[in-house]
C-alpha positions in Angstrom: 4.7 7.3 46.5 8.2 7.5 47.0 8.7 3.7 45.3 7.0 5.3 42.3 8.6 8.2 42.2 11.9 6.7 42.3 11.0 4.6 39.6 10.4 7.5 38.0 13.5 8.7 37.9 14.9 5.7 36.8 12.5 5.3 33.8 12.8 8.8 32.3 16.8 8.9 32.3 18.9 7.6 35.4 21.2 10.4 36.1 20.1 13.2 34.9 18.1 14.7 37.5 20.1 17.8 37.8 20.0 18.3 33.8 18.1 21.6 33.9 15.7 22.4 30.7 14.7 26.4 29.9 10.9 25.9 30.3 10.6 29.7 29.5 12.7 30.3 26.3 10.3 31.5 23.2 11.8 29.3 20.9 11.2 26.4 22.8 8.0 25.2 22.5 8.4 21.8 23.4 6.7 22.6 27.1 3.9 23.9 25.4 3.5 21.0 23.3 3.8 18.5 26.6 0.9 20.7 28.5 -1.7 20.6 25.0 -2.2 16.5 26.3 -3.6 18.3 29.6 -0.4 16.9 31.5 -1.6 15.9 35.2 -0.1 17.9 38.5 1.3 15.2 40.6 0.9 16.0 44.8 1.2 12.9 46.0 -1.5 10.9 48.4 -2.0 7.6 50.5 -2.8 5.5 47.2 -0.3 4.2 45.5 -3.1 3.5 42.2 -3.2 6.9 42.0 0.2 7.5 41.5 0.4 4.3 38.9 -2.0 6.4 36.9 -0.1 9.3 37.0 3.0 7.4 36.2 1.2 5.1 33.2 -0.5 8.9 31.6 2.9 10.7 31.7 4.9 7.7 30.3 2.3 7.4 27.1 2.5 11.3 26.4 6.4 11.2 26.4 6.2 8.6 23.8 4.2 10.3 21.9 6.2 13.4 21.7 9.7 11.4 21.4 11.5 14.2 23.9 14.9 13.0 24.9 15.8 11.9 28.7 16.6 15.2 29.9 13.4 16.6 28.8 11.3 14.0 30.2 13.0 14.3 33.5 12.5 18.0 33.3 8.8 18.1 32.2 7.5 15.6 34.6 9.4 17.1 37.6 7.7 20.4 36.3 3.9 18.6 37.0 4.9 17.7 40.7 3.1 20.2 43.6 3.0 20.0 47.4 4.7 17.6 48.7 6.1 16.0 45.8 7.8 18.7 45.0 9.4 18.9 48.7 10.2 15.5 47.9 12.1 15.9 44.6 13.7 18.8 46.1 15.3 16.9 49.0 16.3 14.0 46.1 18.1 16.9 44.2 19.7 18.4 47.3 20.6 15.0 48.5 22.0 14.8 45.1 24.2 18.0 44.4 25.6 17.1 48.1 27.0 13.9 46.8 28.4 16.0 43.7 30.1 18.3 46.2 32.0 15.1 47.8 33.0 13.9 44.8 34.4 17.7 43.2 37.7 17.1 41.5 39.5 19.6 39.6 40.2 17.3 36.5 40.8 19.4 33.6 39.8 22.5 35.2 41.4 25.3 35.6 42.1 26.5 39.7 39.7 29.0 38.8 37.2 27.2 37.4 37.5 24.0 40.3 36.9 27.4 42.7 33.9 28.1 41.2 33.0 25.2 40.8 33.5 24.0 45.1 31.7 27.3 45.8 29.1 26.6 44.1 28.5 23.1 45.5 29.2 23.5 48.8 26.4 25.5 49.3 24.7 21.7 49.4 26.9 20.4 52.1 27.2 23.4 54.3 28.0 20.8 57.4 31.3 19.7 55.5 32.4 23.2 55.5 31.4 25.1 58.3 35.1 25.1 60.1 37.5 26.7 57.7 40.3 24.1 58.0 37.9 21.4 56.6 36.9 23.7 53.8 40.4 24.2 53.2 41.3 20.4 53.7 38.3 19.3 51.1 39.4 21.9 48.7 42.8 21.1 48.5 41.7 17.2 48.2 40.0 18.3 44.7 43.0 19.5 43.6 45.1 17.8 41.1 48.1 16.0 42.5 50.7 17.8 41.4 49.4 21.2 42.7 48.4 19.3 46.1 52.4 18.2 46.0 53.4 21.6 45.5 50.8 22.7 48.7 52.2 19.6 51.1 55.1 21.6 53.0 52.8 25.5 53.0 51.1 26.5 56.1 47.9 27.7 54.7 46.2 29.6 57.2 42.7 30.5 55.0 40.7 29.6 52.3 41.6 32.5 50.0 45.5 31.9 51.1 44.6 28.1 49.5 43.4 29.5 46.8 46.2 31.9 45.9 48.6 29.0 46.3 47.3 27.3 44.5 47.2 29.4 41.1 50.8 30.5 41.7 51.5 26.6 41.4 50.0 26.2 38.7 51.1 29.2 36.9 54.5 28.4 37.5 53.9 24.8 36.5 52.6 26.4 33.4 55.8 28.7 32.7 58.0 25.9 33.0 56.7 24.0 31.0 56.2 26.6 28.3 60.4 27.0 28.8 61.2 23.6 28.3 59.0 23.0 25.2 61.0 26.5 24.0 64.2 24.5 24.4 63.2 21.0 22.8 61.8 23.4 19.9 64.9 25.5 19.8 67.7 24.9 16.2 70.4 22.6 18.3 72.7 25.8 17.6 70.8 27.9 19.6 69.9 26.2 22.6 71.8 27.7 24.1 70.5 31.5 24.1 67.6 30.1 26.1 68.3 30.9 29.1 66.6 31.3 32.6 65.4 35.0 31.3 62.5 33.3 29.5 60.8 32.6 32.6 58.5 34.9 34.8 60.1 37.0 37.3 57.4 35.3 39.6 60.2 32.4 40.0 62.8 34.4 41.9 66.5 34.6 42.3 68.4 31.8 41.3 66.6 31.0 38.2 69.9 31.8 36.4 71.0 28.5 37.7 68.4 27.0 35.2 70.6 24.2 32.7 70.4 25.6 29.2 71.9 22.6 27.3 69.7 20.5 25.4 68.9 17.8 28.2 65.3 18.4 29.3 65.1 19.4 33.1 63.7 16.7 35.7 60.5 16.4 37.4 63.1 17.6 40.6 64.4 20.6 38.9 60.8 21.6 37.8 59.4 21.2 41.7 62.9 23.3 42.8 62.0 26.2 40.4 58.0 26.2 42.1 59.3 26.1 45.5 61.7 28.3 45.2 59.5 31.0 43.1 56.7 30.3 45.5 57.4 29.1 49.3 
């Protein structure tokens, strides 16, 4: 059964088990259509002919109705009961699990990568039941430079992590915003650019900030963060 279903998988759309499809939505009447061919419940059992029929009746109703991957995945999953069900839902769990150790923030925003970890850790509560490796797997996810910027903290919690994190890369943000003001700036008035057009968040000594028209260094940028953060 579980050679079959796994072919399964592979034959109605590899990777895209966790594509979700609104079986319930009243526009959508595609599920209706898929159950009018009197769609088989799949439960499993000891013969494997049985679950080559099951396979060969789904496979000739999908390509009938021309659904897309997704949908295929979705409608067939939605025909297993018992203990093929159990079974799909320990493939899925299995699954999200391996989602969770891959998380990366990417083009997310801290926010959004937060969500995000919550969200699938709640596969893998083994790799985050101590709060240090919660803390340490979150911060892995993070984009390097706001990992950089976390290197020489203490963090002490997960929220403290968090928070750190966002003032980072708000500050990252501001900085950036400044210099692009500068290399935008009329060459005559580079000069009235100075270190008031960046957030108080960044401290004393932002005065110091060079207002010519050179463009500050990666070092200058870290020495503003630290020094409006740590």
């Amino acid at each position: 059964m579980t050679d079959i279903l796994e072919r399964l998988a592979n034959q109605l759309g590899h990777g895209t088990v966790n594509q979700t499809v609104n079986l319930e939505g009243r526009e959508d009447r595609a599920l209706d259509r898929f159950q009018r061919f009197s769609s088989p419940k799949f439960s499993g059992g000891s013969d494997p002919k049985m679950a080559e029929g099951w396979l060969e009746r789904i496979a000739d109703i999908f390509a009938a109705l021309n659904y897309t991957e997704e949908r295929q995945v979705a409608f067939a999953v939605f025909q297993f009961e018992g203990a093929t069900r159990s079974w799909w839902n320990m493939i899925r769990a299995r699954e999200r699990k391996d989602d969770f150790i891959k998380c990366k923030q990417g083009s997310l925003s801290v926010a959004e990568y937060e969500t995000l970890f919550i969200k699938l850790s709640k596969f893998a509560p083994e790799l985050v039941a101590a709060e240090q490796r919660r803390i340490r797997r979150f911060i892995q996810g993070l984009n390097m430079e706001i990992q950089e910027g976390l290197a020489a903290t203490q963090i002490t919690s997960f929220s403290d992590a968090i928070e750190r994190a966002q003032r980072i890369e708000s500050a990252k943000a501001q900085v950036k915003a400044f210099n692009a003001r500068k290399r935008n700036a009329p060459s005559g008035s580079r000069g009235l650019v100075d270190a008031n057009a960046l957030s108080p968040k960044f401290g004393r000594g932002v005065s110091e900030v060079n207002t010519s028209g050179n463009t500050k260094s990666d070092d200058d940028e870290r020495s503003y963060i630290e020094r409006g953060i740590f």
